[in-house]
C-alpha positions as CSV (number, residue, x, y, z in Angstrom):
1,X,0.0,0.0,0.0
2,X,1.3,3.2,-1.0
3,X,1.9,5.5,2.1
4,X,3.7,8.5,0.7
5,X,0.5,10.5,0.2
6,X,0.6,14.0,1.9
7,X,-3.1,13.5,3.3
8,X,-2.6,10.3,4.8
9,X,-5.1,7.5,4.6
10,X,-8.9,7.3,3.9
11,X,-11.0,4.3,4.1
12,X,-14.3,4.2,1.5
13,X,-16.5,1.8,2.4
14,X,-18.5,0.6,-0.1
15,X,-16.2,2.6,-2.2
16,X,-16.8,0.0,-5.0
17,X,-20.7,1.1,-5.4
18,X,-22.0,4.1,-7.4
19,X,-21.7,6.8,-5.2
20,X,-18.8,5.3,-3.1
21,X,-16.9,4.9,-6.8
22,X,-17.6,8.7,-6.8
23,X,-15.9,9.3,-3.6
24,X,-12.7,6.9,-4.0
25,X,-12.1,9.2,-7.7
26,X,-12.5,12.6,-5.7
27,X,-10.5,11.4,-2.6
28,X,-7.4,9.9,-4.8
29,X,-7.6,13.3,-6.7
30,X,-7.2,15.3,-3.5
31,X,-4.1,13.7,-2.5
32,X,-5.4,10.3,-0.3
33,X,-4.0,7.4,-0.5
34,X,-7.7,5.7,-0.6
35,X,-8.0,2.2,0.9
36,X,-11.3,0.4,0.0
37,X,-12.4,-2.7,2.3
38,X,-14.8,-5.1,-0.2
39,X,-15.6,-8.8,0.5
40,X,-14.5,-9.9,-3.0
41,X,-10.9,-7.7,-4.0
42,X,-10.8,-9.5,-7.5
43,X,-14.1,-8.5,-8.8
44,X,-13.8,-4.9,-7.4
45,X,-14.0,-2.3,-9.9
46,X,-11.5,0.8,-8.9
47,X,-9.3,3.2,-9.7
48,X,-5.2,1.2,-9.9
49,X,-4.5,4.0,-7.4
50,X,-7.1,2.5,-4.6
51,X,-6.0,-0.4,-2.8
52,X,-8.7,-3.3,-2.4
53,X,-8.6,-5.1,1.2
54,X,-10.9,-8.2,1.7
55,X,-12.9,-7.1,4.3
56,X,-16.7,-8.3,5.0
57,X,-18.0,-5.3,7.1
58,X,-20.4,-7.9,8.8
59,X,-17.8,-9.4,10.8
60,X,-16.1,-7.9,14.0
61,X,-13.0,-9.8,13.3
62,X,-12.2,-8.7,9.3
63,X,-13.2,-5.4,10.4
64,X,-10.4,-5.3,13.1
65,X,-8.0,-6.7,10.6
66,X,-8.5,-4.1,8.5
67,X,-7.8,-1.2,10.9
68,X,-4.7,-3.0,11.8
69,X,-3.7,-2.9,7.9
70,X,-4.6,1.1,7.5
71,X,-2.7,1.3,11.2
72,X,0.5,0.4,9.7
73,X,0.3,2.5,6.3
74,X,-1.4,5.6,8.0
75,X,-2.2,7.9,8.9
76,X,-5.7,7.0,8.8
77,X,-6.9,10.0,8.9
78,X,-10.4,10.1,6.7
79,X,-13.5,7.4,6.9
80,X,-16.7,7.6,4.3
81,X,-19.4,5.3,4.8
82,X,-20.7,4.9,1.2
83,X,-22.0,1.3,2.0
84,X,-25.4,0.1,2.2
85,X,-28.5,-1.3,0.8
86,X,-32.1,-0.6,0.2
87,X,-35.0,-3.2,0.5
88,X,-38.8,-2.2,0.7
89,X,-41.3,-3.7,2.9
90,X,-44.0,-2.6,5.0
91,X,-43.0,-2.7,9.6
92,X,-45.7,-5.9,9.8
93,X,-44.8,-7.7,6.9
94,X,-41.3,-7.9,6.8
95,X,-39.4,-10.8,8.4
96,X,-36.8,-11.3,11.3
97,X,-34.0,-11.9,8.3
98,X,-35.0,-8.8,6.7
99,X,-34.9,-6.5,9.0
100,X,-31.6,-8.1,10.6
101,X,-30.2,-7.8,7.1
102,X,-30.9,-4.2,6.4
103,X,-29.8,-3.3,9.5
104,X,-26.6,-5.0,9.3
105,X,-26.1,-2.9,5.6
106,X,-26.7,0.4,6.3
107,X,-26.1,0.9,10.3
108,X,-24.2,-2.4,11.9
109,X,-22.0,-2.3,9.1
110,X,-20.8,1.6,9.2
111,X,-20.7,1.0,13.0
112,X,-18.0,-1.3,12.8
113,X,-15.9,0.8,10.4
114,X,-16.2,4.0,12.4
115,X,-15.7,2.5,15.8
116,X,-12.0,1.0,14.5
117,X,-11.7,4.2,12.9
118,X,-12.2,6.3,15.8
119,X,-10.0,4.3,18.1
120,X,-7.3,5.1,14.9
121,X,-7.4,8.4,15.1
122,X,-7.6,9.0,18.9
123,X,-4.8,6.9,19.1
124,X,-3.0,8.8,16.3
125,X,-3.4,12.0,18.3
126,X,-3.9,14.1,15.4
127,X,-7.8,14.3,15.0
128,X,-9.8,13.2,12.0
129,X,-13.0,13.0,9.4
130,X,-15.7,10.7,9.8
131,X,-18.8,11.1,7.6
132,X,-21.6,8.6,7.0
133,X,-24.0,8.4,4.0
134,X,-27.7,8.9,5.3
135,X,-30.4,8.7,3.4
136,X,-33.3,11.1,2.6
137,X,-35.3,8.4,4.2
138,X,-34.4,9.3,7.6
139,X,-36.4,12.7,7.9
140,X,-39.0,11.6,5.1
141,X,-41.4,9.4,6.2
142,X,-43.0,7.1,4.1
143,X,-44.5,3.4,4.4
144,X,-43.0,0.6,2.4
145,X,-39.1,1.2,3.7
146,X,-39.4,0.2,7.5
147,X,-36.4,-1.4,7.8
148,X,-34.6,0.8,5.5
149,X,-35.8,4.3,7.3
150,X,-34.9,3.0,10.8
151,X,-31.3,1.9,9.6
152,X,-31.0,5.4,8.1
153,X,-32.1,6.9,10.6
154,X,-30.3,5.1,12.9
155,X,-27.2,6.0,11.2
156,X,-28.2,9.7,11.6
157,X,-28.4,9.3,15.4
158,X,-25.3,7.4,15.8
159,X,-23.6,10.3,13.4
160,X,-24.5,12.7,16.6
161,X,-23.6,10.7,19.2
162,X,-20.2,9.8,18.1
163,X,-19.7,14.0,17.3
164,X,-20.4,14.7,20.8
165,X,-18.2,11.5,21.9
166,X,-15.1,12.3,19.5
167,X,-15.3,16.3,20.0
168,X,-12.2,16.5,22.4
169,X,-10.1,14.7,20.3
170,X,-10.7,17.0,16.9
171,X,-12.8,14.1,15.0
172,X,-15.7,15.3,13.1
173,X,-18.1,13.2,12.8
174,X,-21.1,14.0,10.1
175,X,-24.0,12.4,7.7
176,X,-24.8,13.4,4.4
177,X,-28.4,12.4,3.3
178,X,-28.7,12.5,-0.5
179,X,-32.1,12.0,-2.4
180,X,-32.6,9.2,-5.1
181,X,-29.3,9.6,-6.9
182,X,-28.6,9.7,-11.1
183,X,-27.3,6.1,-11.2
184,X,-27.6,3.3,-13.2
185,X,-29.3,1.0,-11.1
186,X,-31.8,4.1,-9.8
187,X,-32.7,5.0,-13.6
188,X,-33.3,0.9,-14.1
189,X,-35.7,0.6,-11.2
190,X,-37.4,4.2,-11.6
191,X,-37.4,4.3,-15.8
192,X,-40.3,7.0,-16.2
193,X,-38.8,9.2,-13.0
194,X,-37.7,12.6,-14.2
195,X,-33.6,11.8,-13.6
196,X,-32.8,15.6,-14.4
197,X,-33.9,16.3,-10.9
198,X,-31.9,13.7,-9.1
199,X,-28.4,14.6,-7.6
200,X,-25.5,13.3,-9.8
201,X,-23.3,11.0,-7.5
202,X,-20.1,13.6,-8.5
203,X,-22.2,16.4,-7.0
204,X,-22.3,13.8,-3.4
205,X,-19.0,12.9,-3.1
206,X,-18.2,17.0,-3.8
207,X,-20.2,17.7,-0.5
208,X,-18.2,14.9,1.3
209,X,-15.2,16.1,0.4
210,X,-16.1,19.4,1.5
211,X,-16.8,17.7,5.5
212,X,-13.0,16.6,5.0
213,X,-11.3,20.3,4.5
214,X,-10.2,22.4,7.5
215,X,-13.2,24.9,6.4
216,X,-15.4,22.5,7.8
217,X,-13.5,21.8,11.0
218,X,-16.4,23.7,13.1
219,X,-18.8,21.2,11.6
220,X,-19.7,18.4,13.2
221,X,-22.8,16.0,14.1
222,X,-24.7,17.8,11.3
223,X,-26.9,15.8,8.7
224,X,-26.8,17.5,5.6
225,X,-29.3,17.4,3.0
226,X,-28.5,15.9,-0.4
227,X,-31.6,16.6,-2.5
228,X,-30.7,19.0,-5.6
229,X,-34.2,19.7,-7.5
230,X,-35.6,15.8,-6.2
């Protein structure tokens, strides 16, 4: 892994997705050396630049193992939660293994990655950038989504607390809450939907990368609003 970056390292997770894609281009352009954990490394579409680690976000242990990796090329000094999953599905219809696994994509998952994150940084002493990707779901109520709005939502919530918990040792911690994005798989399941109006991943990862700058260094435990025209 390289480590002679100026910025030091930042972890994407689900860096190999649409909007975490996105992110990995716009970090490596701003001087990261970009680490992106994925359960399969050979099948993972990314920049030569980015360095795949085999890492399944749903396990404790592979998570740990992958802190230990960044540890030793670090600084780590940047984590984006770009990872997660969306299932509909009305609160008393959906089953145990849905909810368990919705939960596991968009909150237990993230959860993992910024706890080993945060214990890098604080033991790094030299602060840090944590930002999670929320959904509009989380302030938008709507049936059909259970699972999905109370992972998101969760996400939210855990964004705060770990801002208040991280303050003292400069680590911002933030959400970002984008709207349906312009993506491939978004204009296959919504074909009819008016995709001028929805926010172009590029646009995102541009608002993330803004959380990471020392402008933003007064900002933390905010969720920000993602929604262009949608």
């Amino acid at each position: 892994m390289a480590t002679d970056v100026a910025r030091g390292v930042a972890v994407v997770g689900g860096g190999a997705g649409a909007l975490g894609r996105a992110v990995v281009d716009r970090l490596l352009a701003d001087g990261y050396a970009v680490v992106v954990p994925v359960r399969r490394p050979q099948d993972a579409d990314l920049p030569a630049a980015a360095t795949a680690v085999q890492c399944d976000l749903r396990s404790a242990d592979e998570v740990d193992r992958l802190a230990e990796t960044v540890r030793a090329a670090g600084p780590w000094r940047v984590l984006v939660n770009a990872s997660g999953g969306y299932a509909g599905g009305e609160a008393h219809r959906i089953d145990d293994e849905e909810m368990r696994d919705l939960l596991e994509l968009n909150l237990l998952g993230p959860w993992r990655l910024a706890r080993a994150a945060a214990r890098a940084m604080i033991d790094q002493g030299q602060g840090g950038r944590i930002v999670n990707v929320s959904s509009r779901a989380a302030v938008d109520v709507a049936g059909g989504q259970a699972a999905y709005q109370v992972a998101k939502t969760g996400l939210v919530r855990l964004t705060e607390v770990m801002a208040v918990e991280l303050r003292e040792h400069s680590i911002t911690v933030n959400a970002v809450m984008p709207s349906i994005m312009d993506t491939p798989a978004n204009r296959f399941a919504m074909p009819h939907a008016d995709h001028s109006r929805w926010p172009q991943t590029g646009e995102v990862a541009a608002t993330i990368a803004w959380l990471l700058t020392d402008e933003a260094s007064l900002v933390s435990g905010a969720a920000i609003p993602a929604f262009g025209r949608a």
